[in-house]
N, C-alpha and C positions, 0 to 999 in steps of 0.2 A: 180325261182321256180314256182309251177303252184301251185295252190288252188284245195283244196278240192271240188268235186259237191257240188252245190248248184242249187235250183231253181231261177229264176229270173222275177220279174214284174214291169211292168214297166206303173203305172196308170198315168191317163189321167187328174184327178181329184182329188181336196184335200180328198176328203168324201171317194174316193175310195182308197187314200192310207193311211188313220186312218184308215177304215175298214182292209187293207191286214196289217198293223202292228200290229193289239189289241192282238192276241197272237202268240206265240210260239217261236221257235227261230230265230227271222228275223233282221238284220241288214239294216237300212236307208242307202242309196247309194245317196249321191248329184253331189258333181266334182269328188269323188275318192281319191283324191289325200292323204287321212290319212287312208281311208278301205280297197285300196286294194291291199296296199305294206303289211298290217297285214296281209291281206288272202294269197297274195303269199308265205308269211315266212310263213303260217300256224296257226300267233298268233292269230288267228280270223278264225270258221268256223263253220259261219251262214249257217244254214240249208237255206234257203230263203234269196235272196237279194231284198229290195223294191227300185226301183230307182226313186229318186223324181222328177229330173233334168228338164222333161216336164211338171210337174205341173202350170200352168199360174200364178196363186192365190200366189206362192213361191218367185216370183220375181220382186223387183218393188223396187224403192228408192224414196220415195214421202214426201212432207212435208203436215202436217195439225196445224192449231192451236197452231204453235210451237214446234210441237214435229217432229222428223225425222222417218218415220216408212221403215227400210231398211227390204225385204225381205229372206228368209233365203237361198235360192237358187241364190241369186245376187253373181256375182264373185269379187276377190281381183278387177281384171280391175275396173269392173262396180263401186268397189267404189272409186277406185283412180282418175277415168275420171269423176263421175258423177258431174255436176255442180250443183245440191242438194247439193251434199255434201262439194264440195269445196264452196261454198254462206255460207252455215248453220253451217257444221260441221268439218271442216277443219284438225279437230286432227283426224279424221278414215281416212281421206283421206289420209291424210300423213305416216298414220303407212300402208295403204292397199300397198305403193307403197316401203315399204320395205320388203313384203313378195316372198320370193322366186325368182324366173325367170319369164321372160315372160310367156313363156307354164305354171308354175303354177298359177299364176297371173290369166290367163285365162281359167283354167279349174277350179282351189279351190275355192267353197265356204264361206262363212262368216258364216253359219250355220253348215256347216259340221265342220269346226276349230272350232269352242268355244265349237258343243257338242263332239267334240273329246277332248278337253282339256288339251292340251301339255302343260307343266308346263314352257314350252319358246316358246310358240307360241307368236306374236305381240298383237294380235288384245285386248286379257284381261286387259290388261296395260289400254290402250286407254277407254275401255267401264269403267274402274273402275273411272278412272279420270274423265269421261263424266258420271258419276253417271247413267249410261243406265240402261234399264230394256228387260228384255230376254221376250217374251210370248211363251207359251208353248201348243199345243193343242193336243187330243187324240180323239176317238169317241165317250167320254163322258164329254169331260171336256174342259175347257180355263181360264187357269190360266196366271199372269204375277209375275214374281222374279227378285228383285234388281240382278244387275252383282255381287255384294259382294256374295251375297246369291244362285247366280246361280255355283260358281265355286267353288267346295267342297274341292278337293285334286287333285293327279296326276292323270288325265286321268277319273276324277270323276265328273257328275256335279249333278245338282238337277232334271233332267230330268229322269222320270217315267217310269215304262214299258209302252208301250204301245203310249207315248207322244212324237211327234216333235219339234222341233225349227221352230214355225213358221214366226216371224220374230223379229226386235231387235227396240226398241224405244230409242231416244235419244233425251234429248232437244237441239234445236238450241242455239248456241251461239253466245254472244251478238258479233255487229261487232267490238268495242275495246278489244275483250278479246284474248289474249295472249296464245299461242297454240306451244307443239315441242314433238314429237318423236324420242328420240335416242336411238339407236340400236350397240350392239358390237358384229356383225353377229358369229356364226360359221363357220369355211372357209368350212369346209363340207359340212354341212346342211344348212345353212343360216339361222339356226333358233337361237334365240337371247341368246349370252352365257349371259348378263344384257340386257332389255330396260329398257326404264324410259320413261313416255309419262304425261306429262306436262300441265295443265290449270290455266293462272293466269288472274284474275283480279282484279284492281287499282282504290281506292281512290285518286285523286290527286297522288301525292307522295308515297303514304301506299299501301302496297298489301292485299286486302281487302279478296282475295279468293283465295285458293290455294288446290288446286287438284293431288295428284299425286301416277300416278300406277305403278306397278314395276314387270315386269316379269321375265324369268329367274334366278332369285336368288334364290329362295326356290321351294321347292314342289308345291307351286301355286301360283298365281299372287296374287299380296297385295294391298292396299291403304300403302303410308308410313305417315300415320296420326302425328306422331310426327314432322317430316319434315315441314308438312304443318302449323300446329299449330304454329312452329318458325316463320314463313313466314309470317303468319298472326301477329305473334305479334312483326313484326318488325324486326326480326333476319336479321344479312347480309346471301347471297346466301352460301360461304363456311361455315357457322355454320350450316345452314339448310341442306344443303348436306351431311355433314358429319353424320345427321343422318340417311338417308334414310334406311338404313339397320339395325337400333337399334333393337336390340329384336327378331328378327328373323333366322332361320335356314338357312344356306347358302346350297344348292349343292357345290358336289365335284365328280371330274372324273378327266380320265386323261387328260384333255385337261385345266380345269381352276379348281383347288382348291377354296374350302369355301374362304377362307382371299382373294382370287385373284380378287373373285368374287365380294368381300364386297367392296375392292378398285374399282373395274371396275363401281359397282355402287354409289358411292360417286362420284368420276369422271365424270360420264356421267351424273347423276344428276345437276350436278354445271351444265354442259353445255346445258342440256335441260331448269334449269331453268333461265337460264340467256338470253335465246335464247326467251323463254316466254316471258318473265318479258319484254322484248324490243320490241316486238310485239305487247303486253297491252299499250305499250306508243304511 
């Protein structure tokens, strides 16, 4: 299908492209790869497209003082290959390299995905677990929001009129800590009908910290706080598994029913954290 006219810009400069978004109806353009299958089916028609994709300032994977500052413009590749991320951060790295195909890999953004918000996208899993933080900027403002707090509902996040994804913060982790993303793709889309993306780390014996995000199940990606708390207070792995999904709203379609979904994530849970837990050792 073709899309609606739209005008297109395409700035050189952060400054000039908060200035072409502050108003009206304009859509941020990064890799494409979630704007503009909306514009050709027509569920999206942006008067104005801004394309950020040349901005320099947007893309960069650098560490400082222990944090990871990934740019919003950086690609799936960029973070699958970067040796930043595989040194410091190992769990983005591993969920970037089950996103998609090659060609999307290499043209979708990490900033375009989380402020598109697909309630089975990878990467939320990952940042919830990595307790990240989003910064968000406008021509007035620079604000930063936990990942819990950045992803609202389906396709919803905390981002403003007028505000970009400008890049995502994560803390390095430590080198005994224990790290896994799994994934029970869609054979269509490839986007995750469960993941579960996994951070442990070990007292001696004791699992002293435990982290874990859970996308595709519900409406939006989760911490499963209960889970962890077993984990932390000793539980074995199948009792802790079995609750990842307590309390929560499952999706349902024709492809995996609510119950399918609750078992797909118990399942895949045990095996991300067992996959962790041996990693931490």
């Amino acid at each position: 299908m073709i899309p609606q006219e739209f005008d297109y810009s395409a700035p050189a400069t952060l400054q000039e492209a908060l200035q072409l978004i502050a108003g009206g109806d304009r859509k941020v353009l990064a890799g494409g790869m979630s704007l503009v299958p909306l514009m050709k089916l027509r569920l999206a028609a942006p008067e104005h497209v801004v394309d950020i994709g040349r901005v320099p300032d947007l893309n960069h994977i650098t560490e400082t003082g222990g944090v990871v500052h990934i740019g919003a413009t950086a690609t799936h590749h960029d973070l699958e290959s970067s040796p930043v991320l595989r040194g410091r951060c190992p769990l983005l790295a591993e969920a970037a390299s089950h996103i998609g195909d090659t060609q999307v890999r290499n043209m979708g953004t990490i900033g375009g995905s989380i402020a598109h918000a697909d309630p089975a996208a990878d990467y939320p899993a990952s940042l919830l677990a990595l307790e990240a933080k989003v910064r968000l900027v406008s021509a007035k403002s620079d604000r930063t929001v936990t990942a819990s707090d950045f992803f609202l509902d389906p396709f919803t996040t905390a981002i403003e009129p007028g505000e970009i994804v400008l890049e995502i913060l994560v803390n390095s982790e430590e080198p005994l800590e224990g790290y896994r993303y799994e994934k029970v793709p869609h054979p269509a889309s490839g986007f995750a009908v469960v993941g579960i993306a996994v951070r442990i780390k070990k007292s001696g014996n004791k699992i002293s910290l435990a982290r874990i995000g859970v996308t595709g199940l519900g409406p939006r990606a989760f911490r499963a706080t209960q889970a962890e708390k077993l984990l932390e207070s000793g539980a074995d792995i199948a009792k802790a598994a079995a609750a990842v999904a307590e309390g929560q709203e499952a999706n349902s379609d024709l492809y995996a029913s609510a119950d399918y979904r609750r078992q797909l994530a118990r399942v895949w849970a045990a095996r991300a954290i067992t996959t962790a837990v041996s990693r931490a050792s």
